[in-house]
C-alpha positions as CSV (number, residue, x, y, z in Angstrom):
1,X,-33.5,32.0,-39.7
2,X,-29.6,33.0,-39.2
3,X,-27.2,30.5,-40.6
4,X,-23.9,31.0,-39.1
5,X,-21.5,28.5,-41.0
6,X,-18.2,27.5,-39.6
7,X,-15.8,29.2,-41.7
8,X,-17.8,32.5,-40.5
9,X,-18.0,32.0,-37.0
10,X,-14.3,31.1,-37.6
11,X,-13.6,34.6,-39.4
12,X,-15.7,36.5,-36.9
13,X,-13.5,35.1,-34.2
14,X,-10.0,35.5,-35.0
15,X,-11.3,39.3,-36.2
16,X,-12.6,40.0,-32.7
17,X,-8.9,38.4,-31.4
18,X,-7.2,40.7,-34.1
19,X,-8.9,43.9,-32.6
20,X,-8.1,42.9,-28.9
21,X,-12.0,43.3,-28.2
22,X,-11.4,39.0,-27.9
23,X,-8.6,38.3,-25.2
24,X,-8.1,34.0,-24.5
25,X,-6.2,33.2,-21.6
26,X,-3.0,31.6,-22.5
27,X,-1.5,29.0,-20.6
28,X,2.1,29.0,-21.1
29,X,3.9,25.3,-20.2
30,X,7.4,23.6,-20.5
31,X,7.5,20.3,-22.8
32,X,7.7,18.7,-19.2
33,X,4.4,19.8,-18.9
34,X,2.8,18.3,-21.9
35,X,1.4,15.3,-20.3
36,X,0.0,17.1,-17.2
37,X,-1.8,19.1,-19.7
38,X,-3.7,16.6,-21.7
39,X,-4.6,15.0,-18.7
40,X,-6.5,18.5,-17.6
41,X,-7.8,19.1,-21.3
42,X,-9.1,15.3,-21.1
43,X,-10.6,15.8,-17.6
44,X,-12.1,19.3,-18.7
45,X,-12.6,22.4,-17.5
46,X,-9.6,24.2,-18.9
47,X,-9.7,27.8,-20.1
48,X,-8.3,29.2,-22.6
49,X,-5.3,27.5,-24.7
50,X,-1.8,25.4,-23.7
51,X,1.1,27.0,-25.5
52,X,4.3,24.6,-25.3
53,X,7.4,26.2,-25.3
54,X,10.5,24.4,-26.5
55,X,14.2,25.9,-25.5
């Protein structure tokens, strides 16, 4: 039996990010935005990652 632990799978990840061979969408938003987004992480179905930008 494989035991993959946490900080592995963690490791393994941001390698394969590192490398490019791992690609996330980003979804860039305003700090007006921040709201709206929580409301579509909470609903679900979001891919990828929120990144607020401040000015």
């Amino acid at each position: 039996m494989i035991r993959i632990t946490f900080v592995c799978l963690e490791v393994c990840l941001y390698g394969l990010m590192e490398s490019g061979q791992l690609n996330p969408p980003m979804n860039l938003i305003t700090q007006a935005e921040i709201p709206e987004a929580i409301d579509k992480l909470r609903a679900g179905g979001v891919v990828g990652r929120f990144i607020a930008l401040y000015e």
